[in-house]
C-alpha positions in Angstrom: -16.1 -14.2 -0.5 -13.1 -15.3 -2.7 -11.7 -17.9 -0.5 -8.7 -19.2 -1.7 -9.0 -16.7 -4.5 -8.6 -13.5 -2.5 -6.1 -11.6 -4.1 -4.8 -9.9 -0.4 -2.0 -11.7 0.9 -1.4 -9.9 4.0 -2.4 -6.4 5.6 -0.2 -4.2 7.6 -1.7 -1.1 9.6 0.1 1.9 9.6 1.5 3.4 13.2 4.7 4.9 14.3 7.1 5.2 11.4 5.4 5.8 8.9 5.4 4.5 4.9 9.2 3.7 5.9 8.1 1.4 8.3 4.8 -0.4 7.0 6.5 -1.1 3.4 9.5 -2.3 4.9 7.6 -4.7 7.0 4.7 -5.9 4.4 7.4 -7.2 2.2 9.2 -8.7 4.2 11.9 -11.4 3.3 10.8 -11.1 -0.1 11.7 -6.9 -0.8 10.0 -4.9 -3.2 10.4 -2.0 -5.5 7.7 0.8 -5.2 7.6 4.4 -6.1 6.9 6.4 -2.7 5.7 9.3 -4.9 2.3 7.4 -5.6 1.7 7.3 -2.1 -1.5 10.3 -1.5 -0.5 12.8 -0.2 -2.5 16.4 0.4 0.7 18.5 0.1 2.6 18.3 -3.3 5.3 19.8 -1.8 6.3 17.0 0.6 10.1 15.6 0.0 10.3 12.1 -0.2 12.4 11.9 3.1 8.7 13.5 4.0 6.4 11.0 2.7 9.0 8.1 3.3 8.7 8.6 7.7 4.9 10.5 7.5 2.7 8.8 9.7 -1.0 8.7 8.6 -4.2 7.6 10.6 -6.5 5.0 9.1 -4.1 3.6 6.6 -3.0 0.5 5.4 -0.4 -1.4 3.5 -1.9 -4.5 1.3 0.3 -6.9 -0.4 -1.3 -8.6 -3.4 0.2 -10.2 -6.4 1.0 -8.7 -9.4 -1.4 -11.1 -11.2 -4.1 -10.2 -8.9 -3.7 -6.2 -9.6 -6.5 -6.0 -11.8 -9.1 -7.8 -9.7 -7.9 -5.7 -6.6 -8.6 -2.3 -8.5 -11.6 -3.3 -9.4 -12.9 -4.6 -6.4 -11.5 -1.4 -4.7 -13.6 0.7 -7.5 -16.5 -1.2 -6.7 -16.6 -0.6 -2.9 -15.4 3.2 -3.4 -12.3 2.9 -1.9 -8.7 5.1 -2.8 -6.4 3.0 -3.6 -2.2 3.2 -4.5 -0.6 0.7 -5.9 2.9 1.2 -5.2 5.5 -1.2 -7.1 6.3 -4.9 -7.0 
């Protein structure tokens, strides 16, 4: 609906290696700095080597800009969907 306005820049499913993997890739050449504790996780116990390589089902990484934060979270809210926003 946005068009040239819609704040995703690109979309990365998850699959074999995990949170290492996907964030590596999305922000690629560019780099980023993100906190790997944001990412959801169900046990609170997990090490961050742990969440760093766990592979999930149904997940995906979303790049957006940091201007377009706001509009994302909202439009995530709207549609009732979890979000994390990891770092920039």
């Amino acid at each position: 609906d946005l068009g040239e306005k819609n704040p995703i820049i690109s979309v990365h499913d998850q699959g074999a290696g995990g949170n290492g993997n996907v964030l590596k890739e999305i922000v690629e050449p560019a780099g980023a700095t993100y906190d790997i504790r944001k990412v959801y996780v169900g046990d609170k116990t997990l090490s961050v080597l742990e969440i760093w390589g766990a592979e999930y089902q149904e997940n995906n990484a979303l790049l957006i800009a940091p201007c377009d934060e706001a509009l994302f979270t909202e439009m995530a809210k709207r549609e009732n969907c979890p979000i994390r926003i990891l770092g920039a």
